[in-house]
Backbone bond lengths (Angstrom), bond angles and torsions (degrees), N, CA, C in turn:
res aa  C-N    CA-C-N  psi(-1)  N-CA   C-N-CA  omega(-1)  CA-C   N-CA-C  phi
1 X - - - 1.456 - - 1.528 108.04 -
2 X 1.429 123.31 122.09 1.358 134.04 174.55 1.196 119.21 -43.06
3 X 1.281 121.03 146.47 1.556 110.40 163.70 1.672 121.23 66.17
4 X 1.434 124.36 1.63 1.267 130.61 179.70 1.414 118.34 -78.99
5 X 1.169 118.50 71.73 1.903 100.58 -174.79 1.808 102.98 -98.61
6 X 1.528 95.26 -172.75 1.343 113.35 -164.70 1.670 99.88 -74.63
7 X 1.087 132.06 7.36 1.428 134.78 163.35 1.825 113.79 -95.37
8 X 1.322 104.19 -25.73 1.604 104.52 174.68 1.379 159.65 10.24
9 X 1.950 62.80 -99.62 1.729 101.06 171.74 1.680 117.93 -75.02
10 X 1.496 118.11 -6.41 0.809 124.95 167.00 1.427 127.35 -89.66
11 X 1.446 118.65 -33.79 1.567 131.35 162.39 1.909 98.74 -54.98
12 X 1.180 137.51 -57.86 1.315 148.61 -175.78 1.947 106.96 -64.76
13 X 1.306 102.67 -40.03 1.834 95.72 -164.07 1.532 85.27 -117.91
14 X 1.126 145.65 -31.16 1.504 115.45 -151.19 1.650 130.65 -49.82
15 X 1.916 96.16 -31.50 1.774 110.65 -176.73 1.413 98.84 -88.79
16 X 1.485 119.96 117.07 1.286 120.89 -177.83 1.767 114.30 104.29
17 X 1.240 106.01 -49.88 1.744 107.17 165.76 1.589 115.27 21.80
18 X 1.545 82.17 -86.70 1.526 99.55 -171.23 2.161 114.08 -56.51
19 X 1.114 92.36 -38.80 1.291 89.28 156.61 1.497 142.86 -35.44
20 X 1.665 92.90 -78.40 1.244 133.45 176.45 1.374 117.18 -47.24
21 X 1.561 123.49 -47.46 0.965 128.66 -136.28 1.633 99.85 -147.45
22 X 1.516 113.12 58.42 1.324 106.70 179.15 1.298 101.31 -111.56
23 X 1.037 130.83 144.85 1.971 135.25 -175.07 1.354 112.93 -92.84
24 X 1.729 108.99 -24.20 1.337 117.93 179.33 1.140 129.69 74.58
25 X 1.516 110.09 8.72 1.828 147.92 -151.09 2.063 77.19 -108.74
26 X 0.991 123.99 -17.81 1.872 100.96 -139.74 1.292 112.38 -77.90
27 X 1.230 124.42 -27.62 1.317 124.90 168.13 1.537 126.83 -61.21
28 X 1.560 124.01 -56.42 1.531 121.18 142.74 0.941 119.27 -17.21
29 X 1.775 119.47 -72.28 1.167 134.21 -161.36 1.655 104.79 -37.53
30 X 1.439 100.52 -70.49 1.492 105.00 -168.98 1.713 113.80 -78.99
31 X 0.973 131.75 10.56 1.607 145.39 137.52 1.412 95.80 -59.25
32 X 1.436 133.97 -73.64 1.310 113.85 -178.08 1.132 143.74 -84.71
33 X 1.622 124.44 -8.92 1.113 108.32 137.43 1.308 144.20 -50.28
34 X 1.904 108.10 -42.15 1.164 105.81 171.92 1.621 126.80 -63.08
35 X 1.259 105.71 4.92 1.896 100.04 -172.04 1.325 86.49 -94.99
36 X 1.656 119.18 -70.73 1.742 121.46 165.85 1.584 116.47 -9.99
37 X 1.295 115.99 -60.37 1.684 111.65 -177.90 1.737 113.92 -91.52
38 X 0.870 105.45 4.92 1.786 119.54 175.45 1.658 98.58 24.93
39 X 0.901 140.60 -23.99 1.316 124.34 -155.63 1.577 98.83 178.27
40 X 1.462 127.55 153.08 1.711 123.42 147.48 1.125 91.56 82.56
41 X 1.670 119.54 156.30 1.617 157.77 -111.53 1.447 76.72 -92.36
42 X 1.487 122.79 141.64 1.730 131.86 148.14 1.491 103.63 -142.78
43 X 2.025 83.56 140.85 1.360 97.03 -160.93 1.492 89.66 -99.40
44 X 1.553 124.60 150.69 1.773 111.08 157.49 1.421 102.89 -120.38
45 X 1.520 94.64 139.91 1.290 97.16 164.69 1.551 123.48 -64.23
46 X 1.554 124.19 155.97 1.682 113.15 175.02 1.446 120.82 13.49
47 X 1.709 89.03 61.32 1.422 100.18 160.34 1.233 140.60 -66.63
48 X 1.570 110.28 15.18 1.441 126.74 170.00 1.723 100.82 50.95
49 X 1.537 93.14 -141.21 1.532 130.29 -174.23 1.789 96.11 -78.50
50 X 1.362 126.99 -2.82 1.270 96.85 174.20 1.767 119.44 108.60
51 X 1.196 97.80 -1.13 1.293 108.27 -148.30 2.023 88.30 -68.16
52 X 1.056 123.36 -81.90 1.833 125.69 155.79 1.720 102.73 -38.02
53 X 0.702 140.42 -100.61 1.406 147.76 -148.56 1.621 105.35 -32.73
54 X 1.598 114.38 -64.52 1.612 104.42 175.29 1.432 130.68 -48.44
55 X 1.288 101.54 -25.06 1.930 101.28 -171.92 1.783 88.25 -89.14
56 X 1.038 136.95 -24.67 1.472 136.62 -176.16 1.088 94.98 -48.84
57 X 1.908 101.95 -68.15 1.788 118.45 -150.32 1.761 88.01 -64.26
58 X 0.888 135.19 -18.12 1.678 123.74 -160.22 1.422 111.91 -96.08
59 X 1.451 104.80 -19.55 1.549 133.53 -172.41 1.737 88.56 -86.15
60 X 1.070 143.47 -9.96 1.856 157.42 -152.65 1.333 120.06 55.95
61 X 1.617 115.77 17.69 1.736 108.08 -179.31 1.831 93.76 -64.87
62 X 1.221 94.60 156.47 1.820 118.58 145.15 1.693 123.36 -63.08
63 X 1.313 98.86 88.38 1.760 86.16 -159.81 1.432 106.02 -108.68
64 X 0.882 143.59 121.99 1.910 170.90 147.78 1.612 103.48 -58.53
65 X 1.328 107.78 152.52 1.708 106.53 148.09 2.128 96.51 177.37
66 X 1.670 77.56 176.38 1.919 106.07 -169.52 1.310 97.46 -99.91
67 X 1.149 106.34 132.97 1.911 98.12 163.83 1.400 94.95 -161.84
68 X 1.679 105.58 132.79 1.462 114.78 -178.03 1.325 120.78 -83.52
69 X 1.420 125.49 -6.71 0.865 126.41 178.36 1.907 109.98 -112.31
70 X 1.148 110.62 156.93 1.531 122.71 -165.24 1.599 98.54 -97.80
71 X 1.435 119.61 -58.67 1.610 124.53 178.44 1.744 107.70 -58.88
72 X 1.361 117.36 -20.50 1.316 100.96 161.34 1.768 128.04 -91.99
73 X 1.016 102.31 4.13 1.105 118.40 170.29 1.410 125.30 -109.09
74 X 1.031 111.90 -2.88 1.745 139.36 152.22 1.563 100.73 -69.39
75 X 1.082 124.98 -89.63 1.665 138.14 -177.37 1.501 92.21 -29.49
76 X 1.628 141.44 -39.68 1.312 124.13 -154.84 1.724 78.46 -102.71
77 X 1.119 146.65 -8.53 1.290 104.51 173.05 1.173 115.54 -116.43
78 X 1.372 118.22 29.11 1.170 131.50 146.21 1.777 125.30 -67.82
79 X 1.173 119.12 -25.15 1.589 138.36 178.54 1.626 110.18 -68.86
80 X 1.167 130.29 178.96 1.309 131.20 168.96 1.596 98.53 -103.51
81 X 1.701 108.55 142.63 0.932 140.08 -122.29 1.668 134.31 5.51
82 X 1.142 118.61 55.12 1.633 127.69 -164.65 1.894 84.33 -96.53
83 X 0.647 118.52 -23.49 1.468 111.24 -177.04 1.753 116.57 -86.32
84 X 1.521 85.76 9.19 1.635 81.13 -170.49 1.818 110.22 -118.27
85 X 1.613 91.71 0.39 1.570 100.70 169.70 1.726 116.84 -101.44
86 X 1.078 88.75 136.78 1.734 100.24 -177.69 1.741 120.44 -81.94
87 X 1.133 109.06 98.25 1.588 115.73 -172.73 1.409 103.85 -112.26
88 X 1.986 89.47 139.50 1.420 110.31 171.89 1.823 120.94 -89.15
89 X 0.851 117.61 86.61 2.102 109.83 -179.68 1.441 103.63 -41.88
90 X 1.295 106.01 116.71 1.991 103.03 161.51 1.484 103.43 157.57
91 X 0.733 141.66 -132.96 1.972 149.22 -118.58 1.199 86.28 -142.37
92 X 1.739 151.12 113.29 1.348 115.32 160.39 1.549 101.93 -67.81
93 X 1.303 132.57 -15.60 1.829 111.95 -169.87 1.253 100.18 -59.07
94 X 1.439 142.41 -35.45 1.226 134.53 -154.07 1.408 123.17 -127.20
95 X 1.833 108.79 -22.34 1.246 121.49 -178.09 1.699 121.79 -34.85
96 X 1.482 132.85 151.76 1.226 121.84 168.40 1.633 86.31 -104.99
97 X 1.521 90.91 161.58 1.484 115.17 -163.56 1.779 101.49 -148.73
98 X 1.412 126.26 118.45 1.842 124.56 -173.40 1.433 95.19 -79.86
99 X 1.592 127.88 134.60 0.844 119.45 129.87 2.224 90.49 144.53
100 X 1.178 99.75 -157.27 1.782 92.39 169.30 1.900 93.86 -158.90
101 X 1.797 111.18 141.23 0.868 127.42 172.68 1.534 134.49 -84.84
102 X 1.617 133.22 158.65 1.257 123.14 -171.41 1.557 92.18 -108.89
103 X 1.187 122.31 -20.01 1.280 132.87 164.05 1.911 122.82 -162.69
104 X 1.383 90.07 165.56 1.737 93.02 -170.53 1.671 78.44 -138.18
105 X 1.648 81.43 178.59 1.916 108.02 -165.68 1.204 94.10 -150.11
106 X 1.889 112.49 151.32 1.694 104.30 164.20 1.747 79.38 -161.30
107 X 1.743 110.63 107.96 1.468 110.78 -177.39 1.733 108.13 -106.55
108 X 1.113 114.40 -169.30 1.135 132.48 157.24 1.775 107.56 78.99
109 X 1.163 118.65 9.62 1.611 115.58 -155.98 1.362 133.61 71.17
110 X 1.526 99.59 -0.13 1.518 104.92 153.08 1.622 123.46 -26.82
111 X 1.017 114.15 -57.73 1.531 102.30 -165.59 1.485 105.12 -55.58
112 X 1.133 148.53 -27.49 1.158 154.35 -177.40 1.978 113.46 -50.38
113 X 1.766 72.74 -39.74 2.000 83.33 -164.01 1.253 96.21 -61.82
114 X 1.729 149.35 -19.42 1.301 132.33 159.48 1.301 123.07 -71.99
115 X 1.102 120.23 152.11 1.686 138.17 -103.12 2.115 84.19 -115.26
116 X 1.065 103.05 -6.05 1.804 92.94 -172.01 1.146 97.04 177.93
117 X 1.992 103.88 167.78 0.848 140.32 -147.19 1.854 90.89 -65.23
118 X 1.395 87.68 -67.50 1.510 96.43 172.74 1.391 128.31 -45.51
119 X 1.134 101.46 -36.15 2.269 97.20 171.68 1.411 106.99 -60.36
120 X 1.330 112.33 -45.49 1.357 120.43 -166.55 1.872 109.35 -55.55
121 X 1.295 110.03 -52.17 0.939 140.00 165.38 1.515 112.66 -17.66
122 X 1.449 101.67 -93.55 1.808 138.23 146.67 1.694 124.89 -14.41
123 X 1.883 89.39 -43.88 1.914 97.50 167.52 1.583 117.84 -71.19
124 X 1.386 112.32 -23.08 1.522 128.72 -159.02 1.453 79.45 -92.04
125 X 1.692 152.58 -78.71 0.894 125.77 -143.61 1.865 102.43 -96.06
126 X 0.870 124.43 13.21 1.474 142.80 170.06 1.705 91.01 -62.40
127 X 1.479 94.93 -68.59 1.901 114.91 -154.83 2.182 85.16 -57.00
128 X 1.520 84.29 -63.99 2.184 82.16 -177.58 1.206 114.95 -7.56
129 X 1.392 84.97 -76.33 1.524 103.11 -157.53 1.554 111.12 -51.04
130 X 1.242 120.58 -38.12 2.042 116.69 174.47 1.334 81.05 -78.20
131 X 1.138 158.41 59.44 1.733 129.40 131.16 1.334 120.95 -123.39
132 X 0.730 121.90 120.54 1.713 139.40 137.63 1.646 105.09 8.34
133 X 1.464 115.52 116.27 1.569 102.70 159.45 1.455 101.02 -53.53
134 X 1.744 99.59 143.73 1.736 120.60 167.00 1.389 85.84 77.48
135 X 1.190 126.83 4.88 1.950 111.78 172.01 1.712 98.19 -76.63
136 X 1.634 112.16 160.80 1.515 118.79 -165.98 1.960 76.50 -124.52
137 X 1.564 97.45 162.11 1.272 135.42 161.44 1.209 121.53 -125.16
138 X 1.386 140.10 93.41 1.225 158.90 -145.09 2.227 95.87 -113.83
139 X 1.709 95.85 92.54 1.845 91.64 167.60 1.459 102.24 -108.84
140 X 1.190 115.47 169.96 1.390 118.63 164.63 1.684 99.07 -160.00
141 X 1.644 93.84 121.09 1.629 113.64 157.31 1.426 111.27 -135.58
142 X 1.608 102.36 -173.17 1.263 122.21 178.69 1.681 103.12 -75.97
143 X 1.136 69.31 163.86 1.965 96.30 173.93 1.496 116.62 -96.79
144 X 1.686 129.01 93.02 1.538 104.06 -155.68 1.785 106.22 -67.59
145 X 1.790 94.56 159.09 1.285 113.88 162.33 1.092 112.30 -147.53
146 X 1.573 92.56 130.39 1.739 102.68 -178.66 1.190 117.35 -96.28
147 X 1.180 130.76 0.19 1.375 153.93 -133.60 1.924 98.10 -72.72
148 X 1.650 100.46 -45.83 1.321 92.25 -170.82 1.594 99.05 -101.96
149 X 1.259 127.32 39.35 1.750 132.37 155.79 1.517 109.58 -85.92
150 X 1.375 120.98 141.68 1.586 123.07 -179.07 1.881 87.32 -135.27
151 X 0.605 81.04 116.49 1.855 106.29 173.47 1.780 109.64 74.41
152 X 1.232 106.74 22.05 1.422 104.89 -168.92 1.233 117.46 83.97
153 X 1.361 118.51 23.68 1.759 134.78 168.81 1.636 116.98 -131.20
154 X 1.618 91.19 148.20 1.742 81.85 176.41 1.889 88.17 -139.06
155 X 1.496 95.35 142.87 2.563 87.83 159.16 1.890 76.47 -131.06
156 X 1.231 76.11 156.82 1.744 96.84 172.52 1.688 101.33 -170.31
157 X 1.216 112.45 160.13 1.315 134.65 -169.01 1.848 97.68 -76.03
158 X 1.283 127.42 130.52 1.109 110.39 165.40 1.446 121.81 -109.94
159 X 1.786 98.09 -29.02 1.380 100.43 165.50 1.481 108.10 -158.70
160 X 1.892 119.59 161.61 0.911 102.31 -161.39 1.729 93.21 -153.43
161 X 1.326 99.69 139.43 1.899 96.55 179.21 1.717 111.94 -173.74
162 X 1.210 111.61 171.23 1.129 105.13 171.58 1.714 147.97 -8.58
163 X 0.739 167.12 69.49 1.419 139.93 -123.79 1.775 124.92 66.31
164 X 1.537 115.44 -26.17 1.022 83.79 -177.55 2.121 102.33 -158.43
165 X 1.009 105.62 179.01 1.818 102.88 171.47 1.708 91.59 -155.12
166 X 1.869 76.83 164.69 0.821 100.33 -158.64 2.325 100.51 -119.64
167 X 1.667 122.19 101.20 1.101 89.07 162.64 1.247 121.97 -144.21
168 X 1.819 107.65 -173.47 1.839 110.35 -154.97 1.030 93.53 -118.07
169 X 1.628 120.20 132.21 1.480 129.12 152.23 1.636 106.10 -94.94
170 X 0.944 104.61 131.31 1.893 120.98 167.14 1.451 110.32 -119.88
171 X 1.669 109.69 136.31 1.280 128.51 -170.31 1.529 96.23 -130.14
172 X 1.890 123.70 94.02 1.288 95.47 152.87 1.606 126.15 -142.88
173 X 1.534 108.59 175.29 1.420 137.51 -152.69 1.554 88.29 -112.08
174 X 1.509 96.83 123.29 1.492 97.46 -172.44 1.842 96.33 -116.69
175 X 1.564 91.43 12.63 1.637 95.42 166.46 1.549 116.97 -60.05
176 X 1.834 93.54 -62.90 1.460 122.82 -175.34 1.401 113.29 -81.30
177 X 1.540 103.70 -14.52 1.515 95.91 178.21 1.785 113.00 75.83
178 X 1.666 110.38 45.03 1.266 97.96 -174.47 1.422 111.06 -139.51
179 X 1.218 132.25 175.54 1.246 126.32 -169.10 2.148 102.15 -137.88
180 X 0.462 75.37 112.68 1.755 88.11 -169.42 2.008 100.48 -85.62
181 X 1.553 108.67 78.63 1.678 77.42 162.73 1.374 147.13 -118.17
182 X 1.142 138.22 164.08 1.606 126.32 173.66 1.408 119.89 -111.06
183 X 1.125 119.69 121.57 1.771 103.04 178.75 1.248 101.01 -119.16
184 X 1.400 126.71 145.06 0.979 145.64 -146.11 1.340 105.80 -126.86
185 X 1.272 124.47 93.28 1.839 117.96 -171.17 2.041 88.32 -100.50
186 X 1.324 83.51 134.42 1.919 103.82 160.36 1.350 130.99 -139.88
187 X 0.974 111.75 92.00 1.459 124.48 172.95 1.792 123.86 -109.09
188 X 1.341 117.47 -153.48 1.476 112.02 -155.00 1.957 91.68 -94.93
189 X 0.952 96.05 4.68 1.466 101.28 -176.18 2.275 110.15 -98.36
190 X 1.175 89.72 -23.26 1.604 112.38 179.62 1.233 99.50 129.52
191 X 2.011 84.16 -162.26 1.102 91.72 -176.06 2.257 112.68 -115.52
192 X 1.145 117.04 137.77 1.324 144.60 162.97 1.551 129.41 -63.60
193 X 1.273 120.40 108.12 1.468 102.66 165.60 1.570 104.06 -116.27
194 X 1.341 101.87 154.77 1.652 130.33 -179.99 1.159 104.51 -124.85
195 X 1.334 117.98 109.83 2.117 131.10 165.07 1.147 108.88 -100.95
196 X 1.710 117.49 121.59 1.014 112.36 164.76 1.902 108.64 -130.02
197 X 1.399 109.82 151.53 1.776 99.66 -162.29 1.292 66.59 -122.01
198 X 1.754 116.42 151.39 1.545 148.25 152.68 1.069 104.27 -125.58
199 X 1.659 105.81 137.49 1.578 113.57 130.49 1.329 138.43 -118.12
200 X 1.194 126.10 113.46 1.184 150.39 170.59 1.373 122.26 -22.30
201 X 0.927 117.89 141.44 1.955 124.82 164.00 1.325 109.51 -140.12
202 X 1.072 121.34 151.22 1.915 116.22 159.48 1.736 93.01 -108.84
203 X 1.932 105.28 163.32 1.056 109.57 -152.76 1.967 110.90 -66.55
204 X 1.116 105.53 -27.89 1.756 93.79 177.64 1.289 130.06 -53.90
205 X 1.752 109.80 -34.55 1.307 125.66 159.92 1.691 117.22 -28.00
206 X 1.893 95.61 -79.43 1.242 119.19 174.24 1.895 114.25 -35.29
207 X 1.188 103.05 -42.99 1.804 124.59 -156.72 1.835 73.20 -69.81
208 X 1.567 114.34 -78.84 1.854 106.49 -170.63 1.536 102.31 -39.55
209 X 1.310 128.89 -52.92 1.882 105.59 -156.70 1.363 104.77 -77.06
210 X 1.495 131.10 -13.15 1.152 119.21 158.01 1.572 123.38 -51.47
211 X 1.418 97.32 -70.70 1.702 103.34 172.20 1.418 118.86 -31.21
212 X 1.653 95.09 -59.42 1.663 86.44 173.72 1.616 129.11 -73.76
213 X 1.142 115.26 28.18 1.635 132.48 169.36 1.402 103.94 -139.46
214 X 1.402 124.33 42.32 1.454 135.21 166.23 1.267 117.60 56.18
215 X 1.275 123.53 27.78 1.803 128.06 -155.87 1.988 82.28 -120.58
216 X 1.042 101.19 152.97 1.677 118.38 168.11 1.623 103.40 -149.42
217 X 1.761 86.70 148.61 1.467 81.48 -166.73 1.627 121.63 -80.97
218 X 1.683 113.09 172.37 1.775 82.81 -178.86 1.010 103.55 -147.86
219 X 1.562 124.21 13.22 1.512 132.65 -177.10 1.486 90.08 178.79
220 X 1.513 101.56 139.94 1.816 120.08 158.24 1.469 110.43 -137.83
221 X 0.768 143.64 101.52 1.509 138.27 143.56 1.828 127.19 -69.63
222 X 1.392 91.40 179.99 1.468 89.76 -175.41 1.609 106.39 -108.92
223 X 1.229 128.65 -7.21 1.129 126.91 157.05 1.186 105.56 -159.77
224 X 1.484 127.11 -171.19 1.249 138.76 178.91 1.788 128.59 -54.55
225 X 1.347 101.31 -25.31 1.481 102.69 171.43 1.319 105.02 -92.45
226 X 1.090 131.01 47.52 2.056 133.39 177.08 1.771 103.06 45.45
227 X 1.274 118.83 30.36 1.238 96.59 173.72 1.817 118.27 -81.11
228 X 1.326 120.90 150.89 1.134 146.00 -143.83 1.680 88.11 -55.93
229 X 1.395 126.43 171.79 1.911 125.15 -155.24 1.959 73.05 -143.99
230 X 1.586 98.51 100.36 1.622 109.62 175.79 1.839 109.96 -97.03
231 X 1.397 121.14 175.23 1.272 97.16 156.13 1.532 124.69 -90.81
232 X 1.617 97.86 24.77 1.826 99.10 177.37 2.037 101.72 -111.05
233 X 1.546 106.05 8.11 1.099 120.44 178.90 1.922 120.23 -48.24
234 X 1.247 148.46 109.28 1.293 130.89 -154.27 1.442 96.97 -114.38
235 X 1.192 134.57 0.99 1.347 140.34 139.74 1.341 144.76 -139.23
236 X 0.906 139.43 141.57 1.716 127.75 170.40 1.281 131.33 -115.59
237 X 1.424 120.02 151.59 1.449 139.95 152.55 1.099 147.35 -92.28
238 X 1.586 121.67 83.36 1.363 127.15 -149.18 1.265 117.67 -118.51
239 X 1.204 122.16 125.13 1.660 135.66 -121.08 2.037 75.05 -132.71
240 X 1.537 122.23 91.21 1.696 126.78 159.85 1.590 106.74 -89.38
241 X 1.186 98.93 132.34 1.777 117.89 165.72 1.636 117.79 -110.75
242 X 1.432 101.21 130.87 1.527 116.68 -171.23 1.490 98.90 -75.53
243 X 1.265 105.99 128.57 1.676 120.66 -174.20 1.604 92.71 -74.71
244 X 1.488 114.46 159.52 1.512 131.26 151.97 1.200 114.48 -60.48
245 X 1.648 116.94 133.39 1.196 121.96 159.95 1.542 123.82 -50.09
């Protein structure tokens, strides 16, 4: 998708975000990260609005993070204590970041929102390099399924209420491995479009660009409560540890 950079999704989602875009995962979530990083500095990737990062910093980690967009990083320092985390603006695949981590985070299927094989790649030894031997990298995405695409298309309802709905066209290329979407909000106000481009990995993929950025894996689950990672699994949580020099 043209014109999509790491500032974007934030010009398109930042007003409302938190709304829009809650997983309902967040409380777990940060129970398990915080057991994963037990202690010492964690970096998150596109820590957005805050959504992981504030209950961290409140929980007393040292919390850092990347976020490509500036208006989402407005919305987080609007919150109580958003002013007290130190954020880098830029790319997490490539961003420089001062200092070295005991752990990093990258939730929500973020890693996807970079644009190729190679970013993806680039984020994994990006994240390395700030960690700590025995530091962990904690991602969590979906598991793709194409199952309900018929010619390499999907529309489905995403949301629906009073006044207004909400829906998604998906276009994908199982060349590139990508998922192209548009959602289409219409209500009494008009009508809205939302583009969002993914690319996809399944987890073995992910498991090599770790390795090849010195990370091995050391836990996967299938969601946030450690349940067991099946092949009927529709997402995962995969917990990489930075080997010793």
């Amino acid at each position: 998708m043209k014109d999509f950079g790491p500032e974007t999704f934030g010009e398109l989602n930042a007003e409302g975000y938190d709304m829009f875009h809650d997983p309902g995962t967040t409380e777990i979530s940060v129970e398990r990260i915080a057991e994963v990083a037990g202690s010492g500095r964690i970096l998150e990737l596109a820590i957005g609005t805050g959504r992981i990062a504030l209950p961290l910093l409140h929980k007393g980690f040292d919390v850092a993070g990347i976020e490509g967009s500036p208006l989402m990083v407005d919305k987080l320092r609007e919150k109580p204590g958003g002013d007290q985390i130190d954020v880098v603006i830029g790319d997490f695949a490539d961003v420089d970041i001062d200092g070295t981590y005991d752990h990093a985070c990258l939730v929500f299927n973020t890693l996807f929102n970079l644009p190729s094989q190679d970013a993806q790649t680039r984020c994994f030894a990006n994240t390395a390099k700030r960690l700590k031997p025995g530091g962990t990298f904690l991602v969590e995405t979906f598991v793709p399924d194409v199952s309900a695409f018929k010619n390499h298309q999907r529309v489905s309802t995403r949301n629906l209420g009073k006044g207004f709905v909400v829906i998604e066209a998906v276009l994908h290329d199982p060349v590139r491995q990508t998922f192209e979407f548009q959602r289409i909000h219409f209500s009494e106000k008009g009508t809205r479009l939302v583009p969002l481009p993914m690319r996809y990995a399944y987890p073995p993929e992910m498991d090599l660009m770790a390795q090849l950025a010195g990370l091995q894996l050391r836990d996967r689950w299938s969601g946030w409560n450690k349940e067991p990672f099946t092949a009927d699994s529709k997402m995962h949580v995969s917990v990489y540890e930075k080997q010793a020099s």
